[in-house]
C-alpha positions as CSV (number, residue, x, y, z in Angstrom):
1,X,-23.5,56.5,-22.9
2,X,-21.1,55.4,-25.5
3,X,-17.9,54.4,-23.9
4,X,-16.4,56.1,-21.6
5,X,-16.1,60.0,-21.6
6,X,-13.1,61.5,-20.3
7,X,-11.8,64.2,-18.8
8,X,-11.0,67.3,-21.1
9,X,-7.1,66.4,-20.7
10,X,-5.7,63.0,-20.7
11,X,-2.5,61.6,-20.2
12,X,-1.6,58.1,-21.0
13,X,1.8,56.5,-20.2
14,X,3.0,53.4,-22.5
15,X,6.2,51.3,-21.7
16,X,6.8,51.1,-25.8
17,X,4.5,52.9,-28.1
18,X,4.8,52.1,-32.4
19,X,3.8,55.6,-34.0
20,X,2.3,54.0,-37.5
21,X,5.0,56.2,-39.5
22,X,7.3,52.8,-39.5
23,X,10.1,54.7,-37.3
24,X,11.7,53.5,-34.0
25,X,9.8,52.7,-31.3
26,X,9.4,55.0,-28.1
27,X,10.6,53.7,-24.4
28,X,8.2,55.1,-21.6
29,X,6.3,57.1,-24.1
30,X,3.3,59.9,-22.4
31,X,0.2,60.7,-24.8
32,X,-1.3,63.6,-24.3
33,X,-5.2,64.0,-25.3
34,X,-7.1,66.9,-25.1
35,X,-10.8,67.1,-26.7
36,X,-10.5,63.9,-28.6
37,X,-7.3,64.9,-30.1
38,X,-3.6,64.2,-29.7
39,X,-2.0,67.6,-28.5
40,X,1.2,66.4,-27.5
41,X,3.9,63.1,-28.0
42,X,7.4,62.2,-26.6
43,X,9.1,60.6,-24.0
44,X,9.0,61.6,-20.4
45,X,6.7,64.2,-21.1
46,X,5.6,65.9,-18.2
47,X,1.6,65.5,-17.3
48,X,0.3,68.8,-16.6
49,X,-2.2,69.6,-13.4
50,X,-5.3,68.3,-13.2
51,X,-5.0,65.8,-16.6
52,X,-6.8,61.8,-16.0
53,X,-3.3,59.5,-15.9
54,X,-4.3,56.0,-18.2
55,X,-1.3,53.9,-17.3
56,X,-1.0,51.6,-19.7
57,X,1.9,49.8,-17.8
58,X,4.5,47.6,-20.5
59,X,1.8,47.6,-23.4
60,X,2.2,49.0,-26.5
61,X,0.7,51.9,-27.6
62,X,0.0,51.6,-31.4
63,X,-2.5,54.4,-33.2
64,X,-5.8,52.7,-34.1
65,X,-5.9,50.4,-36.9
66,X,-7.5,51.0,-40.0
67,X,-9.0,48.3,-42.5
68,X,-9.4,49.5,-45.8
69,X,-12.1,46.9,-47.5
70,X,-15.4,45.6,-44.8
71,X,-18.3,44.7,-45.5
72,X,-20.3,45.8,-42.6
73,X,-24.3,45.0,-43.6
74,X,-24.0,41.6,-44.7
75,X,-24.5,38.1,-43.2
76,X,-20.8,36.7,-42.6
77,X,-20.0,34.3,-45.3
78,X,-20.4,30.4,-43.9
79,X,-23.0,31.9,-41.7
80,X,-25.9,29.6,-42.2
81,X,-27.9,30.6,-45.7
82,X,-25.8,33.2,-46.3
83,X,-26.3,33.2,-50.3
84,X,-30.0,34.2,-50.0
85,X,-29.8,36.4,-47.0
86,X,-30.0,39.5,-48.5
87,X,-32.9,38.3,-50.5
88,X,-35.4,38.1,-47.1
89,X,-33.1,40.7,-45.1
90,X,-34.8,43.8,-45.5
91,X,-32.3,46.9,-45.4
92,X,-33.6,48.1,-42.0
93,X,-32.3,45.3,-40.5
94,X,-29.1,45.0,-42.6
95,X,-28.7,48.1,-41.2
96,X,-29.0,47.0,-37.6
97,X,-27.0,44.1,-38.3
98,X,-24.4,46.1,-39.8
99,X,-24.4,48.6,-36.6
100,X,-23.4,45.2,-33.8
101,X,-20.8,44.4,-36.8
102,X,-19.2,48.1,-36.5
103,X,-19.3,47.5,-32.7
104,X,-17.1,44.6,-32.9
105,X,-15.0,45.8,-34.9
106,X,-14.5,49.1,-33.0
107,X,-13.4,46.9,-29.9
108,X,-11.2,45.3,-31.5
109,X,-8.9,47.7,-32.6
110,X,-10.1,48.9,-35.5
111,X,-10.8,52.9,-35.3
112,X,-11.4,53.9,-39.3
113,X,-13.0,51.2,-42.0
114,X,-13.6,51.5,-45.6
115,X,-17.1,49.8,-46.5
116,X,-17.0,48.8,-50.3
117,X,-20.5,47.9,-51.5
118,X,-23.7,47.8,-49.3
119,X,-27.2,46.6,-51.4
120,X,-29.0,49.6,-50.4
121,X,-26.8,52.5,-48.8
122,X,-26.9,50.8,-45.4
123,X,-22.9,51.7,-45.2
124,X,-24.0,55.6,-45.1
125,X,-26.8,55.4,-42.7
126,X,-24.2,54.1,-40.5
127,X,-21.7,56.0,-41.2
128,X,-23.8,58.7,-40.3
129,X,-25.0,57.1,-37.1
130,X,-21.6,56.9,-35.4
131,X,-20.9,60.1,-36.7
132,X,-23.9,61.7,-34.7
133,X,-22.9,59.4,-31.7
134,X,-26.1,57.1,-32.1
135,X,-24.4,53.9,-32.3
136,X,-20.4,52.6,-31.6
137,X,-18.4,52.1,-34.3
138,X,-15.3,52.7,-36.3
139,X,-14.8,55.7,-38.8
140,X,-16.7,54.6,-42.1
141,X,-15.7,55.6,-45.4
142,X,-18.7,54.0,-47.4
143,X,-19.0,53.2,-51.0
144,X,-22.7,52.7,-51.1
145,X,-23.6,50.8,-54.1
146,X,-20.7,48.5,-55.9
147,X,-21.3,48.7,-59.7
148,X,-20.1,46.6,-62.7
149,X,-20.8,45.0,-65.9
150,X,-24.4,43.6,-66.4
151,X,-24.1,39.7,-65.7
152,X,-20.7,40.3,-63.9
153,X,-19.4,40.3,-60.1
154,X,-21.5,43.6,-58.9
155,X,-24.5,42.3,-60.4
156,X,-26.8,41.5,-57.4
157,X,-29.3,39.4,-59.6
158,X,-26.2,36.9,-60.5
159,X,-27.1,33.7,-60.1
160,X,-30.9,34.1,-59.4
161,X,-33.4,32.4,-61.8
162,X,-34.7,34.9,-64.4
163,X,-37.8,35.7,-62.4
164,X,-36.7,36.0,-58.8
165,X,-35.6,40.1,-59.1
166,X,-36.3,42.3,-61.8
167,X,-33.3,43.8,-63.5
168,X,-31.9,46.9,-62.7
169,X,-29.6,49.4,-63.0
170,X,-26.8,50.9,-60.5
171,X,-29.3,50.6,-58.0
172,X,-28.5,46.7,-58.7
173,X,-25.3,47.0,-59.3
174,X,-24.8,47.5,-62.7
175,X,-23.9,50.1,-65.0
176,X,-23.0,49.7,-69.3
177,X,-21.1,51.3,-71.0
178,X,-19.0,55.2,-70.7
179,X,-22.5,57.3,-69.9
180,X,-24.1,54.6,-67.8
181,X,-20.7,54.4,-65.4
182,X,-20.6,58.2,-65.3
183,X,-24.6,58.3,-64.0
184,X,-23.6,55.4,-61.7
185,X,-20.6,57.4,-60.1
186,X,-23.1,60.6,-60.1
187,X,-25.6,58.2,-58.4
188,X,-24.0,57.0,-55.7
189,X,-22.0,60.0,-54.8
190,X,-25.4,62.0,-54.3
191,X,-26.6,59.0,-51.6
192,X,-23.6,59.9,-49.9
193,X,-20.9,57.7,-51.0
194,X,-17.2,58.9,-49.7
195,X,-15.8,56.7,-52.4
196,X,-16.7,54.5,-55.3
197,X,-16.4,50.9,-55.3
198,X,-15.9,49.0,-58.8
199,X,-15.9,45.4,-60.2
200,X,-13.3,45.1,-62.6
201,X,-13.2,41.5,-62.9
202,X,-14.7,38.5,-61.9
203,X,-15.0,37.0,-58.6
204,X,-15.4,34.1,-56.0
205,X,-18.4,34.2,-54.8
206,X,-20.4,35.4,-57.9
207,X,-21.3,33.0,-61.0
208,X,-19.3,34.2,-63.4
209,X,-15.5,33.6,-64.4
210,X,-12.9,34.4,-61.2
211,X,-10.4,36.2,-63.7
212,X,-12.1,37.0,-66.8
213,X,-12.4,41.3,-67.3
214,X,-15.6,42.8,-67.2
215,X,-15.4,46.2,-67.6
216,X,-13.0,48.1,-70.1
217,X,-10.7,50.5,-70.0
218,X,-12.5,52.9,-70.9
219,X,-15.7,52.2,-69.0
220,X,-12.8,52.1,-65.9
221,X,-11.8,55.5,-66.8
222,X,-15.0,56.9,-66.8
223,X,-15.6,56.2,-63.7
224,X,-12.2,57.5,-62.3
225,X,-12.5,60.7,-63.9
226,X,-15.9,61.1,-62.9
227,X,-15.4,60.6,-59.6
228,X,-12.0,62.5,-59.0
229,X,-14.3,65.6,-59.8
230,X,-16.4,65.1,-57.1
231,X,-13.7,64.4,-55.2
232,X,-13.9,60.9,-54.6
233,X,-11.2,57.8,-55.2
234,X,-12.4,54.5,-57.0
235,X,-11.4,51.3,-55.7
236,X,-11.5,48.3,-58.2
237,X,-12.5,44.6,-57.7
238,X,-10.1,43.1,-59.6
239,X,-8.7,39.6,-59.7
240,X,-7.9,38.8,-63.3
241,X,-4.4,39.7,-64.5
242,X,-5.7,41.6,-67.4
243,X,-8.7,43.5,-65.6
244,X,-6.3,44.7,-63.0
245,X,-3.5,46.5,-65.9
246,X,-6.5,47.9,-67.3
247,X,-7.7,49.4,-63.8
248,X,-4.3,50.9,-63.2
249,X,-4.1,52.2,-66.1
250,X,-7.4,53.5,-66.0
251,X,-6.1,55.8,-62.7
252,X,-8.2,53.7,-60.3
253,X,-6.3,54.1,-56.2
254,X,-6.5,50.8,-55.7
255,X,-6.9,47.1,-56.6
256,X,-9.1,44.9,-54.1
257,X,-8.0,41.3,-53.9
258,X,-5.3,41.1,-57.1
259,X,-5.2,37.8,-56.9
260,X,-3.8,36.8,-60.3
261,X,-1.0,39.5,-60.6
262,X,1.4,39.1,-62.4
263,X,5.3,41.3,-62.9
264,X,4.1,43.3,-65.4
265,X,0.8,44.2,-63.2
266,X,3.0,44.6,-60.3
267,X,5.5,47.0,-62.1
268,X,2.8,49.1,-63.4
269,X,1.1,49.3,-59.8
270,X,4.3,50.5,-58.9
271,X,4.8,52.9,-61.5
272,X,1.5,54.5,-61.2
273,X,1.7,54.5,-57.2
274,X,-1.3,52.2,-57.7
275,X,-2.3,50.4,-53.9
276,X,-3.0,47.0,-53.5
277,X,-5.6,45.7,-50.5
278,X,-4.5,41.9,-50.7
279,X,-7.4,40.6,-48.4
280,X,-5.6,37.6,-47.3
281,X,-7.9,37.0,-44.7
282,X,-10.7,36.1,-47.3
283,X,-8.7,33.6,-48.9
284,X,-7.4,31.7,-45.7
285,X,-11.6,31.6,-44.3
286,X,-12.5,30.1,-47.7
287,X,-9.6,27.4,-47.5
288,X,-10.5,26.6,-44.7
289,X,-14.4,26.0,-45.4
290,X,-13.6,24.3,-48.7
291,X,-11.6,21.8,-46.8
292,X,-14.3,21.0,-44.1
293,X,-16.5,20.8,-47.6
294,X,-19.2,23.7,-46.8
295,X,-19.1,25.2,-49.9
296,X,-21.2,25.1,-53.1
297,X,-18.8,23.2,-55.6
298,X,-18.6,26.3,-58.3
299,X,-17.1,27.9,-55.7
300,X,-15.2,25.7,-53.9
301,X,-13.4,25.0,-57.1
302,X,-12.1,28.7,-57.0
303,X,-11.2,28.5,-54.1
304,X,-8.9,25.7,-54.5
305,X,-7.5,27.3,-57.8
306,X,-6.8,30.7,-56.5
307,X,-5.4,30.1,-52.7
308,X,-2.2,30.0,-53.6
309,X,-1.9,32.2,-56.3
310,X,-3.2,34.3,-54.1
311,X,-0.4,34.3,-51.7
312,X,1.7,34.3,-54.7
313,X,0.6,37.7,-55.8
314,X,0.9,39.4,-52.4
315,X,4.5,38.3,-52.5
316,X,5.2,39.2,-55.9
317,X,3.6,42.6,-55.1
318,X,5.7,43.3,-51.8
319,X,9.0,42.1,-53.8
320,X,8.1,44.9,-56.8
321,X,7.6,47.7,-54.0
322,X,4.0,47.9,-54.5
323,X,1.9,50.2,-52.1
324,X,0.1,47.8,-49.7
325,X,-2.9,48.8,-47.5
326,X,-4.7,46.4,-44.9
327,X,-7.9,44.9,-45.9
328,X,-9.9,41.9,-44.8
329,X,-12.7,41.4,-46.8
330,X,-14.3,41.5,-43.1
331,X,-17.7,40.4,-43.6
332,X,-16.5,37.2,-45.4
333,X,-14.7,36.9,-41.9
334,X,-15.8,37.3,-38.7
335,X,-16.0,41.0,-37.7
336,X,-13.9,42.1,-34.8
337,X,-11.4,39.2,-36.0
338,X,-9.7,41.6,-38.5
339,X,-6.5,41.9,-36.5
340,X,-5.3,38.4,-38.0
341,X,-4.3,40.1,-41.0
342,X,-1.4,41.8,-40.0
343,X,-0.1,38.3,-39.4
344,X,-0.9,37.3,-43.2
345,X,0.7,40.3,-44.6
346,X,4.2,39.8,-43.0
347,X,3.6,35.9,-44.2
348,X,4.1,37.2,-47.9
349,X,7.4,39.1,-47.1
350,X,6.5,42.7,-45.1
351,X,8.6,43.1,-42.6
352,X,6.5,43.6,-39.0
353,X,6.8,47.1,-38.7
354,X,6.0,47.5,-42.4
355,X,3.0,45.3,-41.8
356,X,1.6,47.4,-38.9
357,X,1.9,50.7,-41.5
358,X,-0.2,48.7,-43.8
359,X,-3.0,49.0,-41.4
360,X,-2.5,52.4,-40.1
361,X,-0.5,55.2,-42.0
362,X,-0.7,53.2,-45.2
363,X,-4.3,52.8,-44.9
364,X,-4.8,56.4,-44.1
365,X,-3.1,57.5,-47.3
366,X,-5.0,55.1,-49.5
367,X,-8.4,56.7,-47.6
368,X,-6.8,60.2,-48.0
369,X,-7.0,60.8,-44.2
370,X,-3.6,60.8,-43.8
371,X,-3.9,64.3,-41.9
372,X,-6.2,63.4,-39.5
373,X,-5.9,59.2,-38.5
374,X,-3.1,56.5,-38.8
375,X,-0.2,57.6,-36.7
376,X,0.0,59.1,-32.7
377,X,1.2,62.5,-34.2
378,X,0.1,65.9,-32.5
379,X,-2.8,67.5,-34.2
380,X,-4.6,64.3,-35.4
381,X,-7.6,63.0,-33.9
382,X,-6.8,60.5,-30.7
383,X,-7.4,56.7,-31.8
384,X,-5.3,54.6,-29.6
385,X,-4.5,51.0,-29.5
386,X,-2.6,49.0,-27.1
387,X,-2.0,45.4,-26.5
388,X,0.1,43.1,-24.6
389,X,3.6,42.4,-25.3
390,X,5.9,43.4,-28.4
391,X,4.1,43.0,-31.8
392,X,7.1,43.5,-33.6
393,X,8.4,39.9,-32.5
394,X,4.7,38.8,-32.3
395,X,1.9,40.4,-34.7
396,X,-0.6,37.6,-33.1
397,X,-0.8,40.2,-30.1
398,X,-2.7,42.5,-32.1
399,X,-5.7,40.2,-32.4
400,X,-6.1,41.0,-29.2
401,X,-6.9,45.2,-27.9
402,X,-6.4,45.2,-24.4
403,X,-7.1,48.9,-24.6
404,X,-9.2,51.3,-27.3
405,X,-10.1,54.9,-27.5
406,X,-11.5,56.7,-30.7
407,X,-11.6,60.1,-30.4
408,X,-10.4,60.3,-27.0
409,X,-13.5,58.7,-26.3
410,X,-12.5,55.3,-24.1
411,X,-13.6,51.9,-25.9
412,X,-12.2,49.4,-23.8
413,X,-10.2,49.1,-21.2
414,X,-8.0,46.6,-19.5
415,X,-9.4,43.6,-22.2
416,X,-13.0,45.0,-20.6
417,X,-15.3,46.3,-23.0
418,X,-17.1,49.2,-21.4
419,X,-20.8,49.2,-22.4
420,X,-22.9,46.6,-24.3
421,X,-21.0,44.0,-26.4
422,X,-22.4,42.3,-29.4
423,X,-22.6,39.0,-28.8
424,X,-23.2,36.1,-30.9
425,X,-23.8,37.9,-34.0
426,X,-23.8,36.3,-37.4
């Protein structure tokens, strides 16, 4: 069994309980759950007959966090050879790896995750997997295949001598031109993509140049208006100051990274209601292992140009009003560990509460799930979260999940993971 199943009706009593919508807090809040959804919320509710009592004693009761940008089927970066891993990883076992990676994260908080580029579709087959209640795991949104420029950041045979892949198209990661983009879109939606995953710009850990632009805007457009009639939202790459203007303009829901903003990209992000994912996480990791000198020195460099700048454009974004939604880049960090950026995001200037929205009602809006996750309202389904102490005068506490349900299906409970744990995974 996966987790704990409990009874039909659940009640769960909370000393303080944050709602995601950003208002007041609740004193001595009840939650009521009935079949994996929230039927009812308020203070001193009364627990009908019969219902299972969680008390969840002076926690807080937060709905489940949501991280917008993971990378779920990859070795973690700094994780031994991870440059060529995916060159004598087959995807079965990406796959696998992925599905103790979507474990971790599950238990630690994490209820709903946006996967943005996989090599083979390894995102969807888990996706899939929890859906059908084979595995543990958070809610996936998965991008499949990330595409770009030939040569540029999406290009899986970057970097590799001429003769170690043969090229390819989207199913490497690249797509030329208006007509390749819109077959690329048209691709990847039909292996089952829930949204489509774009590389603007440059990046760090690819060959080419961090900011330079990659794709134009009309190859950007494309892809948006491709994919917004198939329903889908495009998500863009996108470090260089440049490539990002040209994705807003282009209609794209949201900038990955953004690392060289500048005002006018911020005022147009603003303008067009344009999210940023800032990834903060990313950048502190690859700080740290450029100072303890394990990386290559291409990239090292970039890491030591960007860090700041980096920080720099989160704060000029929150300063412009820009739409901010939590993303770790999870994958590049440790799994399970992707509670450290709410931290990060109130260090370049969101107030706490408005850095817990990042990662659950913003988030949800930037997925378009809105109506269904990211705040312990009636009617939506029941992901729960609650930890020890106040995060509003601490955000560290949220590293931490003392207790998880997803879908009113128990996770963890009292800091005790019930079932099988992945341990020691790369």
């Amino acid at each position: 069994m996966i987790g704990l199943l409990t009874a039909t009706l659940v009640a769960l009593r909370a000393a303080t309980l944050i709602d995601g919508t950003g208002g007041a807090p609740l004193r001595n809040a009840v939650v009521l759950v009935e079949d994996g959804r929230i039927k009812a919320v308020g203070v001193g509710l009364p627990v009908p007959t019969g219902a299972e009592v969680i008390d969840l004693g002076g926690r807080t009761l937060l709905p489940g966090f949501i991280d917008a940008h993971v990378h779920l089927a990859y070795r973690t970066f700094g994780d031994g050879d991870w440059q060529h891993a995916n060159l004598v990883m087959p995807s079965a076992e990406r796959a696998l790896l992925g599905a103790a990676h979507a474990q971790q994260t599950l238990e630690g908080g994490f209820t709903t995750v946006r996967v943005l580029g996989t090599a083979r579709f390894e995102d969807v087959a888990l996706r899939n997997a929890i859906d059908a209640g084979w595995l543990p795991g958070p809610r996936i949104l998965a991008a499949g295949v990330s595409f770009g420029a030939f040569g540029g950041h999406c290009d899986a045979t970057g970097g590799l001598a001429v003769d170690a892949l043969p090229e390819g198209g989207v199913e490497r990661g690249v797509a030329d031109g208006v007509d390749a983009v819109r077959e690329a879109v048209r691709y990847v939606v039909k292996h089952g993509a829930d949204v489509v995953k774009i590389c603007a710009t440059g990046g760090v850990l690819s060959p080419d140049d961090l900011g330079a632009q990659q794709y134009t805007e009309d190859e950007m457009r494309a892809a948006v208006e491709t994919a917004r009639m198939l329903g889908r939202r495009v998500a863009a790459h996108a470090h260089g100051t440049e490539g990002i203007k040209a994705a807003v303009r282009a209609g794209v829901a949201s900038i990955e990274h953004g690392w060289l903003l500048d005002a006018e990209g911020a005022a147009l992000m603003k303008q067009r209601g344009t999210w940023l994912v800032p990834t903060l996480s990313a950048i502190e990791l690859g700080e740290r292992l450029e100072k303890a000198g394990q990386l290559p020195p291409p990239i090292a460099e970039k890491v030591r140009f960007v860090a700041h700048r980096a920080r720099e454009s989160c704060r000029l974004a929150v300063t412009a009003g820009v739409l901010l939604a939590l993303g770790t880049d999870a994958g590049v960090i440790t799994h399970g560990t992707n509670g450290h950026e709410f931290s990060l995001l109130a260090a370049c200037g969101l107030a706490p509460m408005q850095a817990i929205v990042a990662g659950t009602l913003g988030g949800a809006t930037l997925l378009g799930r809105e109506k269904d996750v990211g705040s312990i309202t009636a009617g939506k389904a029941a992901d729960l979260v609650a930890v020890t102490g106040d995060p509003l005068l601490d955000l560290g506490l949220l590293e931490h999940a003392d207790f998880v349900m997803k879908d009113g299906r128990v996770v963890v409970r009292d800091s005790r993971v019930l079932g099988r744990s992945a341990k020691g995974v790369p």
